[in-house]
TORTORMI-465742 format. One line per 2 residues: number of its first residue (from 1); for each residue x, y, z of N, C-alpha, C, O. Coordinates in Angstrom, 3 decimals. Layout:
NUM	X,Y,Z,X,Y,Z,X,Y,Z,X,Y,Z | ... .
This chain:
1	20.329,21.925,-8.399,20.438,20.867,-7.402,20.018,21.409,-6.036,20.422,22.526,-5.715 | 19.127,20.605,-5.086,18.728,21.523,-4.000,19.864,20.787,-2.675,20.232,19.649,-2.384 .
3	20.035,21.745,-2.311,21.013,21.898,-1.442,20.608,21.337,-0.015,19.666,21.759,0.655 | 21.878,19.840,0.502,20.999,19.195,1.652,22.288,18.893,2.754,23.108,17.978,2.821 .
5	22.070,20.031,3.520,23.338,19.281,4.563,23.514,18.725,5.635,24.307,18.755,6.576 | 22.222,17.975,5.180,22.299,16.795,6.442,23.580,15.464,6.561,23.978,14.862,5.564 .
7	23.911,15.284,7.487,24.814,14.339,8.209,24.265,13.224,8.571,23.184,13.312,9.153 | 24.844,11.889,8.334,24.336,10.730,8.636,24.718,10.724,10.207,25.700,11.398,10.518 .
9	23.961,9.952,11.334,24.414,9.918,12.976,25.085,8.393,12.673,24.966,7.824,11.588 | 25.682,7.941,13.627,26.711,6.675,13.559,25.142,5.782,13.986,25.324,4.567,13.904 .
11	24.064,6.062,14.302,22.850,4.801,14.384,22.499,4.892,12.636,22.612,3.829,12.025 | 22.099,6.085,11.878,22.167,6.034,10.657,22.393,4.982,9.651,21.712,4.201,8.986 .
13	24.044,5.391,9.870,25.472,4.562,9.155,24.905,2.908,9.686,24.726,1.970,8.909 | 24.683,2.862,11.260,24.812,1.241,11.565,23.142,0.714,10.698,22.942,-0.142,9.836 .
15	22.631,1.228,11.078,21.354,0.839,10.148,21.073,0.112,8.877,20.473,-0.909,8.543 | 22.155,1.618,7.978,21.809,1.259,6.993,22.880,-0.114,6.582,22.475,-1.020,5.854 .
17	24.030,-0.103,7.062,24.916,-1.087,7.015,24.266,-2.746,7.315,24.599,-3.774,6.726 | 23.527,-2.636,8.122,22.948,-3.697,8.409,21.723,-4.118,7.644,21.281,-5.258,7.786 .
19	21.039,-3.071,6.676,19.950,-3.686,6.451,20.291,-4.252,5.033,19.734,-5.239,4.552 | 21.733,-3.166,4.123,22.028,-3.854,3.119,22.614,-5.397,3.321,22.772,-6.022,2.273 .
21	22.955,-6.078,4.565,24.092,-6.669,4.500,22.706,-7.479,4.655,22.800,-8.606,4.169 | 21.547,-7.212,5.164,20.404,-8.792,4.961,20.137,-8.594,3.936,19.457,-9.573,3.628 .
23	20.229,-7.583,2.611,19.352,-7.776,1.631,20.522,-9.118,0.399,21.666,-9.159,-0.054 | 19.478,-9.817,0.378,20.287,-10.953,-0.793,20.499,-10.424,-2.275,19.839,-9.462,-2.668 .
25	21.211,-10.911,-2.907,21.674,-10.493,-3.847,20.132,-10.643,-4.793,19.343,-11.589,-4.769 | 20.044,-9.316,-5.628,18.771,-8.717,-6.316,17.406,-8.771,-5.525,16.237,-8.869,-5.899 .
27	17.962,-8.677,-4.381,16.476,-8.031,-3.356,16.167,-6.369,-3.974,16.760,-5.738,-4.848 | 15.261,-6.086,-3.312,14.689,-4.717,-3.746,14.543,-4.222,-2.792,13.809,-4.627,-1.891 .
29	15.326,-3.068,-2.783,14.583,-1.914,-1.125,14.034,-0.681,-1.723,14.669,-0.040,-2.560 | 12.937,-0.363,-1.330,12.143,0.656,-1.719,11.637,1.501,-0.528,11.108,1.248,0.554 .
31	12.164,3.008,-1.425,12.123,4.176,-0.193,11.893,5.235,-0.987,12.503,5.383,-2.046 | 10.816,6.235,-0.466,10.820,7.614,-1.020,10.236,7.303,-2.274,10.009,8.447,-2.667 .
33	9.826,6.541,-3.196,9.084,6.472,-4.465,10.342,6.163,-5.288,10.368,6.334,-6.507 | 11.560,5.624,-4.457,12.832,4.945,-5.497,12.899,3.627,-5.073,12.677,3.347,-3.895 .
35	13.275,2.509,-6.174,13.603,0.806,-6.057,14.949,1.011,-6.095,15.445,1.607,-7.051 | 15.751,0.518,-5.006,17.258,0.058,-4.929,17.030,-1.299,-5.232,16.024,-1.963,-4.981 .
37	18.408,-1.754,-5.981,18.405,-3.356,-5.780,20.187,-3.588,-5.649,21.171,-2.902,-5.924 | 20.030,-4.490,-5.267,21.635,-5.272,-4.679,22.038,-5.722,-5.817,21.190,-6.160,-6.595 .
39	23.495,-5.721,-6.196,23.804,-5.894,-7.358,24.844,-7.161,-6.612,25.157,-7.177,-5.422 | 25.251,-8.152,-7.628,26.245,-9.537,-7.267,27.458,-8.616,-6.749,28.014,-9.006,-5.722 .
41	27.891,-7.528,-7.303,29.438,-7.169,-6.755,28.852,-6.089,-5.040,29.495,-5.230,-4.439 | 27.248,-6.720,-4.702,27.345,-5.651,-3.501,27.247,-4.581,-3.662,27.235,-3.998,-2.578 .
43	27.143,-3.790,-4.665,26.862,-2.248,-5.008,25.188,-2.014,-5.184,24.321,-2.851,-5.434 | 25.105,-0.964,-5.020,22.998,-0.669,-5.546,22.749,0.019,-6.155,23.040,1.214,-6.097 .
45	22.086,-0.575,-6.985,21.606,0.165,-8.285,20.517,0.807,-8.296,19.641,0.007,-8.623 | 20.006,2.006,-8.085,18.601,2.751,-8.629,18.038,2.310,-9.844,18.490,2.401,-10.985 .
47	17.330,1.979,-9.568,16.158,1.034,-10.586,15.150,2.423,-11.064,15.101,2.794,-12.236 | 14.454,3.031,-10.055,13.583,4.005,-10.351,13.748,4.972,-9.337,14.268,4.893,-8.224 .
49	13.136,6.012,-10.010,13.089,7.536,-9.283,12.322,8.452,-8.983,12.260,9.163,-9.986 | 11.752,8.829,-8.270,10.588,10.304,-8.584,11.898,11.491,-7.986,12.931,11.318,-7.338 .
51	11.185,12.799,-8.621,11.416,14.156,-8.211,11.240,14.409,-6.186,11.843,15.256,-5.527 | 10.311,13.443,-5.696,10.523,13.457,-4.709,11.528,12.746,-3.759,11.883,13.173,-2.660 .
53	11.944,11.546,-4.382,13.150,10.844,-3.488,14.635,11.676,-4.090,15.631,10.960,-3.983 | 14.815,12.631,-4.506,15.967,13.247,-4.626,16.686,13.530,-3.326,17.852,13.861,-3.538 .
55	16.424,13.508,-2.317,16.952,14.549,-1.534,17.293,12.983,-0.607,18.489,12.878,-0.337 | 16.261,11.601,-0.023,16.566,10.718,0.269,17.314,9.950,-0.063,17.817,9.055,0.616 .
57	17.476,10.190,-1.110,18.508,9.302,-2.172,20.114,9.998,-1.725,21.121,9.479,-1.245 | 19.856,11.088,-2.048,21.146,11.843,-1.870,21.927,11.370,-0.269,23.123,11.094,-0.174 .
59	21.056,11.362,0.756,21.201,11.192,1.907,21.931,9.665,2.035,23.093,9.540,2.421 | 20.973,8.398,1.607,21.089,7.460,1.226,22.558,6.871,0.358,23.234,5.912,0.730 .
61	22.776,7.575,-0.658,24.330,8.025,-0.953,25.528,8.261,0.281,26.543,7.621,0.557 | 25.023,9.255,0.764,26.409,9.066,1.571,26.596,8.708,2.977,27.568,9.013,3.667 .
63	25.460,7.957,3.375,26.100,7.098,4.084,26.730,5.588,3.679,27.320,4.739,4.347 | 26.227,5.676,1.936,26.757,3.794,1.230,28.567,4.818,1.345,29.600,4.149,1.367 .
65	28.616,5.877,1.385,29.977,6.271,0.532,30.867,6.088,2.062,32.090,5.961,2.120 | 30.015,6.108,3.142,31.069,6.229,4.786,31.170,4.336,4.671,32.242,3.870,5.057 .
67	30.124,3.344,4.177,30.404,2.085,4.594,30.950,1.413,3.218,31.100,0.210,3.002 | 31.169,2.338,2.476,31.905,1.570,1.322,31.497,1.297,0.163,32.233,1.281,-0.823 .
69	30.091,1.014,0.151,29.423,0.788,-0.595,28.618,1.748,-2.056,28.084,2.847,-1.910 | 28.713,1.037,-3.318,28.479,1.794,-4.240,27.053,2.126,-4.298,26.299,1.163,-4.441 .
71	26.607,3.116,-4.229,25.020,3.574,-5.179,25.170,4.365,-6.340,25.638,5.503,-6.388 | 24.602,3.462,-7.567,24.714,4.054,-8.916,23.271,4.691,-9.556,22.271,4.031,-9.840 .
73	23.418,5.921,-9.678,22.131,6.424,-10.053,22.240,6.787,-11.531,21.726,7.834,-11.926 | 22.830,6.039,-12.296,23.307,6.796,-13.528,21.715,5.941,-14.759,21.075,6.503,-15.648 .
75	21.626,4.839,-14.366,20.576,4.226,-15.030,19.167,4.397,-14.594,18.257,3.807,-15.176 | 18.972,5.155,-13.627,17.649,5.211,-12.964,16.003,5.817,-13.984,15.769,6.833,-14.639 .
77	15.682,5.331,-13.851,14.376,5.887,-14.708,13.658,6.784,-13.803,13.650,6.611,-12.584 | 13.136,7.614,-14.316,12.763,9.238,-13.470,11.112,8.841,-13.301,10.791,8.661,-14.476 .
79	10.385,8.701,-12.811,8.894,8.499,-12.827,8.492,9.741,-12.359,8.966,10.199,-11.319 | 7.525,10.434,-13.132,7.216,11.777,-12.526,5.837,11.404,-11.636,5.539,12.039,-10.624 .
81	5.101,10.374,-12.115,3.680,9.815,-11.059,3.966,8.449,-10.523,3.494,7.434,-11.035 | 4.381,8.450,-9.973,5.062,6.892,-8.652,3.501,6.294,-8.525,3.146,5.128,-8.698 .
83	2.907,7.131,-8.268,1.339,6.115,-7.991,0.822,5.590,-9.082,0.103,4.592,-9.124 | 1.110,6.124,-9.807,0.523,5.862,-11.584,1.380,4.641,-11.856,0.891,3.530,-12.063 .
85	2.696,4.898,-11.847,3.283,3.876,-12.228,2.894,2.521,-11.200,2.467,1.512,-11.762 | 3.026,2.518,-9.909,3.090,1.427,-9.274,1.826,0.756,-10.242,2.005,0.100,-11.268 .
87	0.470,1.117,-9.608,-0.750,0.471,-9.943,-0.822,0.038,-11.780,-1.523,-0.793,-12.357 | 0.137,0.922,-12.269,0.401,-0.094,-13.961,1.365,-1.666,-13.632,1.118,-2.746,-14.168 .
89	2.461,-1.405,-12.637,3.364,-2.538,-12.141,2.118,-3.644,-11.401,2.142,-4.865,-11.556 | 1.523,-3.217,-10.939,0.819,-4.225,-10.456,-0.247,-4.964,-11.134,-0.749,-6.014,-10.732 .
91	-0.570,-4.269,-12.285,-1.448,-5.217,-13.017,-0.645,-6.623,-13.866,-1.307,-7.429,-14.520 | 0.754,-6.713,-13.718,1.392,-7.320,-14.124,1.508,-8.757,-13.307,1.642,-9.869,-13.816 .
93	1.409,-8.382,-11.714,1.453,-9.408,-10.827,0.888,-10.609,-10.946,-0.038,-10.564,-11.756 | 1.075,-11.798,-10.423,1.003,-12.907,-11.288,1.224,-13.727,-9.879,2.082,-13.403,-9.059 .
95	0.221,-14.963,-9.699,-0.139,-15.484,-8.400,1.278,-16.318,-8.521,1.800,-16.428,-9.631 | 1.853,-16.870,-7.423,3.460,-17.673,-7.869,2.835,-19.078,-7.975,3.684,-19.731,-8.583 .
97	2.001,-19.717,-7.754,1.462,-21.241,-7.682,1.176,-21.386,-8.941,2.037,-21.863,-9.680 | -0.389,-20.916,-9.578,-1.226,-20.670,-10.755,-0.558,-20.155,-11.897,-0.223,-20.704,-12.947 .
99	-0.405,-18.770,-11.404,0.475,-18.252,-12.877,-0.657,-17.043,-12.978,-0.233,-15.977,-13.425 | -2.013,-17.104,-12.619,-3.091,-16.178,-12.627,-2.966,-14.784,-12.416,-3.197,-14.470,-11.248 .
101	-2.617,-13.658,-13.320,-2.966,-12.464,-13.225,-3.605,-12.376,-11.669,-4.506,-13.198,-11.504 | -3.244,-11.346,-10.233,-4.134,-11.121,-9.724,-4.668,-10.239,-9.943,-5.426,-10.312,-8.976 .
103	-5.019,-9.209,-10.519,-5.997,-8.656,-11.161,-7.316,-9.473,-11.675,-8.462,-9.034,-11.774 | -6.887,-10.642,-11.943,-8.388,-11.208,-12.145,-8.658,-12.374,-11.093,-9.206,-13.451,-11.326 .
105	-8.156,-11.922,-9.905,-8.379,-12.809,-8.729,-9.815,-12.295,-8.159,-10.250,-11.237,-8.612 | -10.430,-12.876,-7.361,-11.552,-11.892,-6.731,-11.463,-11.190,-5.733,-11.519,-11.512,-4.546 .
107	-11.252,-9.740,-6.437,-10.490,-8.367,-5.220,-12.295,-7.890,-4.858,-12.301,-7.037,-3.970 | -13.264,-8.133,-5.185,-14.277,-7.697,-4.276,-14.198,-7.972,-2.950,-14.186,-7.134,-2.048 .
109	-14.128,-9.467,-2.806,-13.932,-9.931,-1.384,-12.958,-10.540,-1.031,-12.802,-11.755,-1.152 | -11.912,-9.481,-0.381,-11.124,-9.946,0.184,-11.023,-10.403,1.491,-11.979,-10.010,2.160 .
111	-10.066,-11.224,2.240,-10.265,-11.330,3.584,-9.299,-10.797,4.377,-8.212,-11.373,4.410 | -9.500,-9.651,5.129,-8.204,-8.962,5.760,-8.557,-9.641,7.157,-9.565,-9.902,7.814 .
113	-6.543,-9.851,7.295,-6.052,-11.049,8.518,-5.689,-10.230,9.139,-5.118,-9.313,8.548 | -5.864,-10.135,10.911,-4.852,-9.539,11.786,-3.533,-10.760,11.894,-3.585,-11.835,12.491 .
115	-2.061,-10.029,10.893,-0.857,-10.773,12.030,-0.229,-11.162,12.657,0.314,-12.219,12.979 | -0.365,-9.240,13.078,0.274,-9.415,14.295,-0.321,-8.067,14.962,-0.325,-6.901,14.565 .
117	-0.934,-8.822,16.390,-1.937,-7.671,17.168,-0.868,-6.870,17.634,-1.129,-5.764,17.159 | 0.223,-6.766,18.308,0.781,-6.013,19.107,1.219,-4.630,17.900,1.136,-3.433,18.175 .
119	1.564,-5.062,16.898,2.118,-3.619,16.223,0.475,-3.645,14.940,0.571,-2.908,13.958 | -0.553,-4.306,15.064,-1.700,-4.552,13.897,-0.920,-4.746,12.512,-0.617,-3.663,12.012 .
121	-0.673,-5.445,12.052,0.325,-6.021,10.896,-1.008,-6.552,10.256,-1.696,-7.257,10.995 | -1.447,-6.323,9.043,-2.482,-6.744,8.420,-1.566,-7.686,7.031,-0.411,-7.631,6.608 .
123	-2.649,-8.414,6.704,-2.277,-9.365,5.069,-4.089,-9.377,5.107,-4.851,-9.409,6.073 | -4.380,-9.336,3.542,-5.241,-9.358,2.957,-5.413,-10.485,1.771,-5.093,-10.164,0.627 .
125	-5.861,-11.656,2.012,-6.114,-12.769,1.327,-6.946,-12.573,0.293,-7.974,-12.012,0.673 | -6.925,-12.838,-1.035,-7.261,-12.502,-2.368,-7.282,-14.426,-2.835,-6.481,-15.350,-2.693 .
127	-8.494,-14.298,-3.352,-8.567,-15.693,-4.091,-8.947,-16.282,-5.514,-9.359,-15.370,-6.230 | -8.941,-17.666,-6.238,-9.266,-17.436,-7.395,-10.000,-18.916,-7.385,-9.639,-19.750,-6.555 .
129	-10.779,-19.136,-8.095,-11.307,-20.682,-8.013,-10.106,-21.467,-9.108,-9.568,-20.917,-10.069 | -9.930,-22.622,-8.726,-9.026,-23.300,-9.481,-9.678,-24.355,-10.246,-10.380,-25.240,-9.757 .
131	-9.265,-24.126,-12.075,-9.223,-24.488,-12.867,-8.978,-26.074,-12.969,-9.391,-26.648,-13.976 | -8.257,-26.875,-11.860,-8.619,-27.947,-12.168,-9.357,-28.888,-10.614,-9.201,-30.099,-10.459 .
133	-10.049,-28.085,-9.737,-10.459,-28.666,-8.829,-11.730,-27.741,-8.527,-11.674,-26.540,-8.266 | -12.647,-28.363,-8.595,-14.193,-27.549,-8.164,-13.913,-26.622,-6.995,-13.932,-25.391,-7.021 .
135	-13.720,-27.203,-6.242,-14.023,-27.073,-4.927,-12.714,-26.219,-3.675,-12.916,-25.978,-2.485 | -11.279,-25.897,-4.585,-9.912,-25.398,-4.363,-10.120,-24.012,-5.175,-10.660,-23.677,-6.230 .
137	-9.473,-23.442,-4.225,-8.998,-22.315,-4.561,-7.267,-21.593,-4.341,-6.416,-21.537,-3.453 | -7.428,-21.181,-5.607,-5.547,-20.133,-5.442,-6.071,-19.184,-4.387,-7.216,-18.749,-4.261 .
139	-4.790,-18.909,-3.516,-5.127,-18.017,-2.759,-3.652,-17.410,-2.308,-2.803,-18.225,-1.946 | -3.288,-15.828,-2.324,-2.481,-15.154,-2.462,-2.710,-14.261,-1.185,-3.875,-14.021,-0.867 .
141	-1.719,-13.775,-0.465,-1.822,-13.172,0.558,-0.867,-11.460,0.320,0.361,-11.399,0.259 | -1.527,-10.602,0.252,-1.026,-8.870,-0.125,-0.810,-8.408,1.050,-1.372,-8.645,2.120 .
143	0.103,-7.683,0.761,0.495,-6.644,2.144,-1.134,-5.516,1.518,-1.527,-5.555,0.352 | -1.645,-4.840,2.369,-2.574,-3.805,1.867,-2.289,-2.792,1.404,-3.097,-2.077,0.811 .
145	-0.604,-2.409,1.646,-0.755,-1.408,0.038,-0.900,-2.025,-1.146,-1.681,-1.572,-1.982 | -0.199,-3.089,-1.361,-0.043,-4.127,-2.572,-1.187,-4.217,-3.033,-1.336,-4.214,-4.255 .
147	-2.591,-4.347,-1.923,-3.942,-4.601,-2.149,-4.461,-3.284,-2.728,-5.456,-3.216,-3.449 | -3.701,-2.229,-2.352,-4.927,-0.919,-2.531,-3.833,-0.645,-3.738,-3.752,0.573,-3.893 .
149	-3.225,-1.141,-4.375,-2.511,-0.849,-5.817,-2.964,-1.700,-6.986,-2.856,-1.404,-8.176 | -3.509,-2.843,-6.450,-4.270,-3.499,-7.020,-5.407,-3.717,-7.670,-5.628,-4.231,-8.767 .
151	-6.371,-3.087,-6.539,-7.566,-3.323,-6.283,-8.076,-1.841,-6.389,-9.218,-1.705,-6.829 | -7.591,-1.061,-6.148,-7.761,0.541,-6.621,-8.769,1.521,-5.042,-9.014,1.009,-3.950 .
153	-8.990,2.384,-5.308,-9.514,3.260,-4.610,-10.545,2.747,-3.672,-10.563,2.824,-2.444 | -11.278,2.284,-4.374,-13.281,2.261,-4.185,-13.270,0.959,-3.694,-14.322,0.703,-3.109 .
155	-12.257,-0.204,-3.720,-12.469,-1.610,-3.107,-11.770,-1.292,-1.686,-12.265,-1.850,-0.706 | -10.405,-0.245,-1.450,-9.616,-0.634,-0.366,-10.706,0.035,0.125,-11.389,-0.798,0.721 .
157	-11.220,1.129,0.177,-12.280,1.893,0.970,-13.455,1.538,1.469,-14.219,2.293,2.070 | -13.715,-0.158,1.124,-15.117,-0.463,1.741,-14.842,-1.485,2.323,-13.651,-1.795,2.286 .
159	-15.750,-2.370,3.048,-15.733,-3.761,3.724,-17.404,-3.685,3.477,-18.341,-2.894,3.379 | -17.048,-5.131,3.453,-18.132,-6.094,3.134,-19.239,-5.878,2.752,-20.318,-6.238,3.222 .
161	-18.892,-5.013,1.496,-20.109,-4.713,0.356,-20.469,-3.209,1.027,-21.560,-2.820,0.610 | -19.993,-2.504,1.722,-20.220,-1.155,2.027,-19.574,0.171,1.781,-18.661,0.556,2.511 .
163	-19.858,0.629,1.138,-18.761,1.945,0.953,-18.703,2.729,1.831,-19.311,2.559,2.888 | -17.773,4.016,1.525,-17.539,4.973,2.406,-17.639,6.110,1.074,-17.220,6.090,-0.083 .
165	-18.666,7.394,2.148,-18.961,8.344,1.664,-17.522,9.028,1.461,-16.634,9.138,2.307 | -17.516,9.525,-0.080,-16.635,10.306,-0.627,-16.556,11.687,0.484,-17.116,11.800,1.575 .
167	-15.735,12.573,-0.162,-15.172,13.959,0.609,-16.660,14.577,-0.001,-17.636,14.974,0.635 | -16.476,14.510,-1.245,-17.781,16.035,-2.054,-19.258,15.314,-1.614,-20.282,15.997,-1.589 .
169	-19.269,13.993,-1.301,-20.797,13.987,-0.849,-21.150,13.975,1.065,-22.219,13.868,1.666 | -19.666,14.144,1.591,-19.825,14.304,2.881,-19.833,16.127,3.160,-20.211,16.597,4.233 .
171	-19.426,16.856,2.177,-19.281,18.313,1.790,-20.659,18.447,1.922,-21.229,19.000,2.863 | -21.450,17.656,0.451,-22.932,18.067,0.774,-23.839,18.062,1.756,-24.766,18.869,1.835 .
173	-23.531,16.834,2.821,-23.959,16.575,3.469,-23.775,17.792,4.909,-24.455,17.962,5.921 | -22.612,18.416,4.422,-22.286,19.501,5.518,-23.103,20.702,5.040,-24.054,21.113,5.704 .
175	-22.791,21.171,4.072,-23.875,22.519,3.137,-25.323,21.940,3.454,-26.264,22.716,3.288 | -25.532,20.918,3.803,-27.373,20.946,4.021,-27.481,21.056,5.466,-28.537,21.534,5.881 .
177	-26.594,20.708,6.326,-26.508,20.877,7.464,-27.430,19.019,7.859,-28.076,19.124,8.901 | -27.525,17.728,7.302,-27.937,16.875,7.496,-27.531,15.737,7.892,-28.249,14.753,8.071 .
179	-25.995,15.822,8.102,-25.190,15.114,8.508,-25.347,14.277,9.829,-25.196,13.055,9.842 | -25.674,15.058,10.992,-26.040,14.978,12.426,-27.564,14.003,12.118,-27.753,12.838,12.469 .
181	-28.434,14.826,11.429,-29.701,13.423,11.557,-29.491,12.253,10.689,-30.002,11.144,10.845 | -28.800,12.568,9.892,-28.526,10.979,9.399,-27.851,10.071,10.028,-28.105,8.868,10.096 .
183	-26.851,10.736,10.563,-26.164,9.928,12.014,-27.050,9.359,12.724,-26.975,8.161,12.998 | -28.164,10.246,13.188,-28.787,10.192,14.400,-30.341,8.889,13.335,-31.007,8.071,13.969 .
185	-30.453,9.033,12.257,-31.228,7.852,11.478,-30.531,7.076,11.263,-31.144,6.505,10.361 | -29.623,6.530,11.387,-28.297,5.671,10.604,-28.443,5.641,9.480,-28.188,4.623,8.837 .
187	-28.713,6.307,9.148,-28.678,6.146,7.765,-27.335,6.154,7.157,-26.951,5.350,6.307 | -26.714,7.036,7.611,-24.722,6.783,7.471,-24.310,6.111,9.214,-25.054,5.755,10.128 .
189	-22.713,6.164,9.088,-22.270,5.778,10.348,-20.929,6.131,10.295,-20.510,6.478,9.191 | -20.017,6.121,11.407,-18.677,6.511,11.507,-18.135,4.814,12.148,-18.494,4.221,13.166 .
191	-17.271,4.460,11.197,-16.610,3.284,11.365,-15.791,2.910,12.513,-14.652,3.367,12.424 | -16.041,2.139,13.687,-15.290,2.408,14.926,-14.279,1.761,14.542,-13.758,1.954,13.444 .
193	-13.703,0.569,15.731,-12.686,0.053,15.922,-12.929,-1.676,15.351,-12.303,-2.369,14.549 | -14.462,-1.992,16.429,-14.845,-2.707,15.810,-15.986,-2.435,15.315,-16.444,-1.310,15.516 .
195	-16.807,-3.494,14.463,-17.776,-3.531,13.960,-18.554,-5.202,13.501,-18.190,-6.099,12.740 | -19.662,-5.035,14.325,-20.061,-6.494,14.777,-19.072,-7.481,15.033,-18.803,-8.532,14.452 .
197	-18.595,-6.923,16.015,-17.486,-7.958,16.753,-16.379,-8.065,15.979,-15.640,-8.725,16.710 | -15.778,-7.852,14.982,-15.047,-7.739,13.930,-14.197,-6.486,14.291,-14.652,-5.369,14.537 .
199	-12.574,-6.945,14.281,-11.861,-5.686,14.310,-11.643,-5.144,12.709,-11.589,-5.795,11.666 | -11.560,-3.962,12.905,-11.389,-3.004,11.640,-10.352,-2.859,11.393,-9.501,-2.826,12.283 .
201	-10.013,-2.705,9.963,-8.526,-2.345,9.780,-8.264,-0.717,9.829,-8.979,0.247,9.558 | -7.125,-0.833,10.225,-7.026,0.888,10.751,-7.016,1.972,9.576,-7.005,3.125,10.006 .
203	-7.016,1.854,8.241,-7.258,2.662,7.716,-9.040,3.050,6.650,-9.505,3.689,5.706 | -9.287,2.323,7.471,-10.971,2.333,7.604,-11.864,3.148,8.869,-12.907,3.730,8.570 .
205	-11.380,3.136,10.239,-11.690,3.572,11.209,-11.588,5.236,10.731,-10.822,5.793,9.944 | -13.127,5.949,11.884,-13.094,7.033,11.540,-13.988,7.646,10.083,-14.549,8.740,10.015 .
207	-13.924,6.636,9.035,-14.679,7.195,7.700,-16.084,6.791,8.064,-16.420,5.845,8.777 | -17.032,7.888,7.298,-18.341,7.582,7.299,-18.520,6.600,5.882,-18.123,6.619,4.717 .
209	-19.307,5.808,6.690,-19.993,4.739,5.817,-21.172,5.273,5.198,-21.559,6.407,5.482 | -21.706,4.621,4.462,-23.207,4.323,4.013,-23.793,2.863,4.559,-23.385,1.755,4.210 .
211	-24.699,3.111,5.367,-25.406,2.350,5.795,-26.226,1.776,5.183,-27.236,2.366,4.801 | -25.902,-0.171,4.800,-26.227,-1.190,3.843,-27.807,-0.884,3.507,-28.092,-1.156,2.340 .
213	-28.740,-0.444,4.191,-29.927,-0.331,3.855,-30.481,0.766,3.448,-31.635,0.863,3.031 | -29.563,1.767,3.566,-29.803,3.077,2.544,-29.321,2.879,1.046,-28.366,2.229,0.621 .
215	-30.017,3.434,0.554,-29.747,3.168,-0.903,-28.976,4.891,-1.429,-29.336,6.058,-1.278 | -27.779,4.213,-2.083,-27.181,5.452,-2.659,-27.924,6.472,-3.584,-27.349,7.480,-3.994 .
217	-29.062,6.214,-3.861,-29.591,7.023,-4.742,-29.979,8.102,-4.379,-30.163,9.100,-5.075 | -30.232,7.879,-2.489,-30.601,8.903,-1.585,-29.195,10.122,-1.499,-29.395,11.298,-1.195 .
219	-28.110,9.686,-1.755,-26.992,10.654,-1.685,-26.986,11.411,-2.773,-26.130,12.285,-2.912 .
């Protein structure tokens, strides 16, 4: 057992006291790569676990034990790959209107929304044509991890039909020393803030692109 002697502070304790007391009965709070859920008698149950939320959990424990409250870890399922697992949980997801798998929504083009500018709060709109109206579409709104668990690696990493150069072909691009004139040809680009008037979502900014009129074959 690894040894943790940290102390909850009385903002801690009030925190966490308060955030169980909004969660409704079988809400889900998820922390550290573990699902808590609220049980009817008010106690929380560990749903799931990795090797890494051990020590949060533990923490998490005793401040439920200063406000009273039970955390039962006796049923918890151990996940040794949390990422593995999520993105299997998510192929399960299921639009709430339709009933439609989103997995077979159209995650090529999505439309990422600014929420809220002051803290950039993104939702990413995912759609499906509907089965009994030509011209309607289902349309589901993802937080963007939800999207990049979904939709996988190679979709969260591009906008609008453009990728972003991997690590090993931006490597090569460093071993040839060609990086700087392709910049300087556009032939690649470094993703600002915006891009044609369009704000970027922040975990796009910074990556080199491939520039739509270069053809990957050149990489």
């Amino acid at each position: 057992m690894i040894e943790d002697n940290w102390e909850p502070t009385d903002e801690d304790i009030k925190w966490t006291q308060d955030h169980i007391e909004r969660m409704q009965i079988g809400d889900t709070w998820g922390i550290a790569d573990s699902t808590i859920r609220k049980e009817e008698d008010g106690s929380m149950n560990v749903l799931k676990a990795s090797p890494a939320s051990l020590i949060p959990l533990q923490r998490i424990k005793k401040v439920c034990e200063k406000i009273g409250v039970e955390l039962n870890t006796d049923d918890a399922e151990l996940i040794q790959d949390p990422e593995a697992a999520a993105q299997e949980s998510a192929k399960e997801w299921v639009c709430p209107t339709s009933g439609i798998p989103i997995v077979d929504f159209n995650l090529d083009e999505p439309e990422w929304v600014l929420t809220d500018a002051g803290s950039e709060g993104w939702a990413v709109l995912v759609r499906h044509p509907s089965d009994e109206e030509d011209d309607k579409m289902h349309e589901v709104a993802l937080s963007p991890m939800d999207y990049h668990l979904v939709a996988g690696d190679e979709l969260f990493f591009s906008w609008k039909g453009m990728r972003v150069l991997e690590r090993h072909e931006i490597i090569l691009l460093a071993d040839e020393d060609t990086l700087l004139s392709r910049l300087e040809n556009k032939e690649v680009f470094v993703m600002p803030t915006k891009y044609d008037g369009e704000l970027i979502p922040p975990h796009l900014r910074g990556l080199i692109f491939l520039v739509p009129s270069a053809g990957d074959e050149e990489e």
